[in-house]
C-alpha positions as CSV (number, residue, x, y, z in Angstrom):
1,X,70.6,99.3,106.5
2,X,72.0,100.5,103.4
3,X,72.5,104.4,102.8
4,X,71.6,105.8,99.4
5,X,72.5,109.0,97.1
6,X,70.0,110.9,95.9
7,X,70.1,114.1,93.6
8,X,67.4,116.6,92.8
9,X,66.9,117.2,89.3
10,X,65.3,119.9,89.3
11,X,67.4,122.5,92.3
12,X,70.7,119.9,92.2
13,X,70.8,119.1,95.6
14,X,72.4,115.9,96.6
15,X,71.7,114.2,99.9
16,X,71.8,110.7,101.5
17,X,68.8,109.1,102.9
18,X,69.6,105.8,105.5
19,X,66.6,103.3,104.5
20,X,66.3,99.8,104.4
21,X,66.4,97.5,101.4
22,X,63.2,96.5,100.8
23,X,61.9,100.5,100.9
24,X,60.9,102.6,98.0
25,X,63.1,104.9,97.0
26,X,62.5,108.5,97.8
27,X,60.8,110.3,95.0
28,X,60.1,114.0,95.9
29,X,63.0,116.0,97.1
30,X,62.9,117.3,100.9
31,X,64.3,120.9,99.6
32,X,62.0,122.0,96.3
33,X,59.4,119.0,96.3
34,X,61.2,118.2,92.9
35,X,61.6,114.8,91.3
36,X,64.6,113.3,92.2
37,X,66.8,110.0,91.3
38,X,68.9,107.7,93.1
39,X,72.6,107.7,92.4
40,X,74.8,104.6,92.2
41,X,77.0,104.5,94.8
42,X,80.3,102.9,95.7
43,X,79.2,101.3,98.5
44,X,80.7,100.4,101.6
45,X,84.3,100.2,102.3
46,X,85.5,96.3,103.1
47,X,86.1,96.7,107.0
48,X,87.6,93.9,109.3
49,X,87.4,93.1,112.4
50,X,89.6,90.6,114.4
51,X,92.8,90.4,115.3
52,X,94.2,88.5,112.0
53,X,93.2,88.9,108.3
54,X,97.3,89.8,107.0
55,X,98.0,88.2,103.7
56,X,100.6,85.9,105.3
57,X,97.5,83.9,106.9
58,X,96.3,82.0,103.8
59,X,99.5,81.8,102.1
60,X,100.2,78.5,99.4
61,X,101.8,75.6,100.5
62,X,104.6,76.0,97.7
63,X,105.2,79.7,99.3
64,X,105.8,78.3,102.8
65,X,108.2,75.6,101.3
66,X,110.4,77.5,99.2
67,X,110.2,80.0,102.8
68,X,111.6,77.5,104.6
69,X,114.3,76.5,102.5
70,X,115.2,80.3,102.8
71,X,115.3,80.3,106.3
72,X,117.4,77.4,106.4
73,X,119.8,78.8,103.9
74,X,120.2,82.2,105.8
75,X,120.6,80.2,108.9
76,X,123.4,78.1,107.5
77,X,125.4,81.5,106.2
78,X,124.8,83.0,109.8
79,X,126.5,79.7,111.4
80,X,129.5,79.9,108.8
81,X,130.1,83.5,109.5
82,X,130.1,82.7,113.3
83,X,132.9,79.8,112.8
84,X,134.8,82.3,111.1
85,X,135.1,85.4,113.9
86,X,135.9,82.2,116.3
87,X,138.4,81.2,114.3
88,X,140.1,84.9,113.3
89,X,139.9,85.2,117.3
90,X,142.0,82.3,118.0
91,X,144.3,83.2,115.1
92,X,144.7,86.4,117.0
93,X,145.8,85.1,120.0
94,X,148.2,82.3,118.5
95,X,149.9,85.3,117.5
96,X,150.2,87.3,121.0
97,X,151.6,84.0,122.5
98,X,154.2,83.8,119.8
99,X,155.6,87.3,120.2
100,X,155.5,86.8,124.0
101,X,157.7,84.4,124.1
102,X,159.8,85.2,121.7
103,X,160.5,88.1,124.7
């Protein structure tokens, strides 16, 4: 059940009343007895409930392509920059084996 606005017209007092859909609305204020109208309200908030509803859930197919190809390319820079440290390393101790014989 719905809950709607109400304002006097006569003292100003504004006040909600919980009723169903199907009642009349209230016509005599509960403060002065004075005529009153119902105000348009904003209504209830969106609420969910569940343990989903992110915006990644009904994403386009065309979105989870080009994602993919991302990942992949990310992935690929990753495995480069790991070749590279492996290679400096053994670079490193090419070096140290020179200069100890050279001793």
């Amino acid at each position: 059940m719905p809950t709607y606005d109400y304002k006097c017209l006569e003292c100003d007092v504004q006040f909600e009343k919980f009723q169903g859909i199907t009642e009349p609305p209230i016509e005599e204020c509960p403060e002065c007895s004075g005529k009153v109208k119902r105000l348009i309200g904003a209504g209830a908030g969106l609420i969910f409930k569940g343990s989903g509803f992110y915006i990644t859930d009904y994403r386009s197919e065309g979105y989870k392509e080009s994602a993919k190809k991302d990942k992949n390319t990310s992935s690929e820079k990753s495995d480069k920059k790991e070749k590279k440290s492996e290679n400096s390393g053994e670079s490193k101790e090419k070096t140290t084996d020179s200069a100890t014989k050279s001793e």
